[in-house]
N, C-alpha and C positions, 0 to 999 in steps of 0.2 A: 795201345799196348797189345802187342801182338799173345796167341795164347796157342795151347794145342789139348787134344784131347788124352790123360794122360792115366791110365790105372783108372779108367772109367772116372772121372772128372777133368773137369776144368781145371785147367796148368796157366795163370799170368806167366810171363817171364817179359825179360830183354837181353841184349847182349852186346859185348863192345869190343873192338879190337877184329882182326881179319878171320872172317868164317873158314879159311882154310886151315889157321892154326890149331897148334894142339889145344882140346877145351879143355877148361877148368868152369867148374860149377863150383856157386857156391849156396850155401843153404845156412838160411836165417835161422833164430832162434824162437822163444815164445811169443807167438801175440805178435811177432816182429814182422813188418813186411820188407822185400826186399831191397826197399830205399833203405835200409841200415845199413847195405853195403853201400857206402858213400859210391856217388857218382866217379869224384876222382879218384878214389880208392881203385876201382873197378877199373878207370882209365888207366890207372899205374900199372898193374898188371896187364894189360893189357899192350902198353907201350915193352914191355918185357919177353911179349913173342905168344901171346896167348890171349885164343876165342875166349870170352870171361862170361859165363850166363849166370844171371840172378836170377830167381823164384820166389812167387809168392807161395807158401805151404799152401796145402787144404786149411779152409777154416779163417784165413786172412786175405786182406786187400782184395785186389782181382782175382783170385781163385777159387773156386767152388766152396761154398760154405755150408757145410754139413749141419743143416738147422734140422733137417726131419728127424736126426738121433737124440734132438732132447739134449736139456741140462742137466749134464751128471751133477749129483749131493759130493761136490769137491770136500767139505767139511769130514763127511762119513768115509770116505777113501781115503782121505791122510790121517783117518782113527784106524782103520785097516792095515794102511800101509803101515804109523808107528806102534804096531802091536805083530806086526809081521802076519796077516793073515791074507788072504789071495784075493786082489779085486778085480772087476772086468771094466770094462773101459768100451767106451761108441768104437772107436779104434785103435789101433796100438802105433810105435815107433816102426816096426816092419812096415804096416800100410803107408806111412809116410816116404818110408823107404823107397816103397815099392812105387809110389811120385815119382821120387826123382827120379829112378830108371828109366819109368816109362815117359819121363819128358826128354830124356835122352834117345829111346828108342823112336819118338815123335820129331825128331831130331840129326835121325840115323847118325848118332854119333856110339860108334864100341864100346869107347872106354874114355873116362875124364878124369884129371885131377879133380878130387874132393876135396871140399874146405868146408867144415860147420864152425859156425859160434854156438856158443850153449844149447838150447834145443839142436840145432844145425848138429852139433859134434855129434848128439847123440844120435841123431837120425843117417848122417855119416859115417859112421863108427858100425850102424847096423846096416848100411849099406856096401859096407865090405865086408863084411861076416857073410851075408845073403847071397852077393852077387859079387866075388874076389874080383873075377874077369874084367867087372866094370870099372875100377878104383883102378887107377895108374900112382898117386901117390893119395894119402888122407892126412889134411892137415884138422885136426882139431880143438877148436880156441873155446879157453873159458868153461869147459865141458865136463864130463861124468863118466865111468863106467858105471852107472848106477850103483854101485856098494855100497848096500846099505850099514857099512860101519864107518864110514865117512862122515865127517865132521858134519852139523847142520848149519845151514844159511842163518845168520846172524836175526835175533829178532825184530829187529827194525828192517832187513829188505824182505823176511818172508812176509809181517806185515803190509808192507806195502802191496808184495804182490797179490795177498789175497784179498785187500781191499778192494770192493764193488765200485769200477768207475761212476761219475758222477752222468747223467740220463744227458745233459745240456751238454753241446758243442765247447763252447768255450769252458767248463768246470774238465769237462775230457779232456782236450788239452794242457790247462793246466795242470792236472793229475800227471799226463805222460810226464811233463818236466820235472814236477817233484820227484816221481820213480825214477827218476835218470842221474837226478839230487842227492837222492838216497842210496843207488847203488853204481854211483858213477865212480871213477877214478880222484880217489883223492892226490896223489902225486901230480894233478897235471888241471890248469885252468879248466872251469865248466864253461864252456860254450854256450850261457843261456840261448840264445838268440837262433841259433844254429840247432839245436835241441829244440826250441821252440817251433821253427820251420817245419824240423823232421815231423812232429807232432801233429801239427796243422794237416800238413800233404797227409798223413797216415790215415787223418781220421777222413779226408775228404775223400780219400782211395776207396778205404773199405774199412768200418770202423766195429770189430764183431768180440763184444767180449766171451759173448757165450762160446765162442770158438775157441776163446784162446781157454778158457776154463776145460774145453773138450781136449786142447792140445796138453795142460797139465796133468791132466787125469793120464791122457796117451803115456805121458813119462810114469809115471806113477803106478800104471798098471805093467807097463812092459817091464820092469826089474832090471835085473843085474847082468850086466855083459861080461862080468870078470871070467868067466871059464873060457867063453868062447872066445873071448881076446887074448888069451893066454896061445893061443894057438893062431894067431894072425896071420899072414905072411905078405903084408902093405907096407911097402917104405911110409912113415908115418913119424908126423912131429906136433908136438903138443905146445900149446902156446897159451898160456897162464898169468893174470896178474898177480900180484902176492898181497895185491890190496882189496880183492875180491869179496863182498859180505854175501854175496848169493849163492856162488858157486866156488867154496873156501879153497884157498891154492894146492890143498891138500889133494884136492878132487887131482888137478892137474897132475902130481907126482904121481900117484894111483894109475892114471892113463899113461903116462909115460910107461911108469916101473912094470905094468899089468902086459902094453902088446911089445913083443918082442922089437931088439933092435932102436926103439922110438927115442926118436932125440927131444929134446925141451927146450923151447925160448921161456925163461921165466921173465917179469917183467916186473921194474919197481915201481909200484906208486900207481901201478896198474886197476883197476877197478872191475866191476861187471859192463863195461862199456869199451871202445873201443877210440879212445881220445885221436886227435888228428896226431901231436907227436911221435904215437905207436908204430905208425901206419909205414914208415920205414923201413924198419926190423923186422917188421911181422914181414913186411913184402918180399923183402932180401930173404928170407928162412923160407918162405913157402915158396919161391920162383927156385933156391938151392935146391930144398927137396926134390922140386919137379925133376928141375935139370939132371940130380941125380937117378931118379926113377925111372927117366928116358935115355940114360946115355947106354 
């Protein structure tokens, strides 16, 4: 797995489709490493005319895992956050941000299409606030302007998410599948088997809860992007399930109606997951957008 050194850490990545075309980066969500972007997924866009690089965040799989900042009290920061008072965080969505740039700049590549999924949107989202120049178009799925008057995640997927994986390989695994259970796509078959896979390879990659606890906290402590997105100026399209229990489709309208211009794939029967059926629509809208932001 090839890596580079990127915002002073370790940057995993890979990439698929011809290094001369235009890139598109895409940037995973929580906890998530960049096998969430299906292999074929990645190839599909890539058959479409475009370099496709996936990343492992700080804190997950092959990339630098920020153990010397300690386990933030996740408990005490979401009493913070629902009472509105200010919390600090090991790091925020901008240093995340500031990742993908500098994997880009490790990369000499200007400027990329951007594509997050949930964490992904939001670290997306702040990567065109930060760096306009770098964003050629921002697709973001399943995502947030963090407003905090936005519906909350349903209480069976935030339980899930803040349940303590299980210490044993095999109870880890099986955990990933029931969160996938729990906040997957009810409109559309679960792929045990294939969700099991993902699971397996994820935990043999790089399996770091403590990270991904450091990366909730990151959302958590960075707030609300509604002002500064109100002021955008990123061809940008929001792509939403409406059967979402984590990240409610509300979230989705919000990011649409909030950066100027921004158009919306809603999706039915859609989930916090990104089922094989989706992968079509989603491909077709985010290859348009491109095409529109380059012509």
């Amino acid at each position: 797995m090839p890596s580079v050194t990127s915002n002073g850490i370790r940057i995993a990545y890979d990439e698929f489709g011809d290094p001369r075309a235009t890139p598109m980066l895409l940037i995973m969500g929580l906890g998530a490493q960049m096998i969430l972007w299906h292999d074929e997924f990645c190839a599909d866009l890539a058959q479409r005319g475009y370099r496709v690089i996936r990343f492992d965040n700080r804190d997950v799989g092959q990339s630098s895992w920020m153990d010397d900042l300690g386990m933030p009290n996740v408990l005490g920061i979401l009493t913070s956050v629902a009472t509105r008072q200010p919390v600090t965080a090991p790091y925020l969505l901008k240093d995340m941000a500031a990742d993908a740039a500098g994997l880009l700049d490790a990369l000499d590549i200007a400027s990329a299409h951007i594509v997050g999924a949930s964490m992904g949107g939001m670290i997306a989202q702040t990567l065109a606030l930060d760096a306009p120049t770098r964003v050629r178009s921002l697709t973001s799925i399943m995502s947030s302007t963090g407003n905090p008057d936005l519906p909350q995640p349903r209480p069976e997927a935030m339980a899930v998410l803040l349940t303590p994986p299980p210490p044993d390989r095999d109870g880890a695994i099986e955990r990933g599948v029931t969160v996938f259970r729990i906040i997957g796509s009810p409109g559309f078959p679960f792929e045990e088997d294939e969700v099991r896979r993902l699971a397996t390879l994820a935990y043999d990659r790089g399996f770091n809860p403590t990270g991904t606890a450091r990366q909730l906290v990151a959302i958590l402590a960075s707030g609300s992007r509604v002002e500064r997105l109100r002021g955008l100026r990123v061809p940008t399209l929001v792509i939403h399930g409406k059967d979402d229990p984590l990240v409610p489709f509300e979230a989705g309208e919000d990011t649409a109606r909030t950066i100027p211009g921004a158009t919306m794939l809603a999706i039915e029967g859609m989930g916090h997951d990104m089922p094989r059926p989706t992968w079509a629509p989603m491909i077709d809208a985010i290859c348009a957008l491109a095409a529109r932001a380059d012509a």
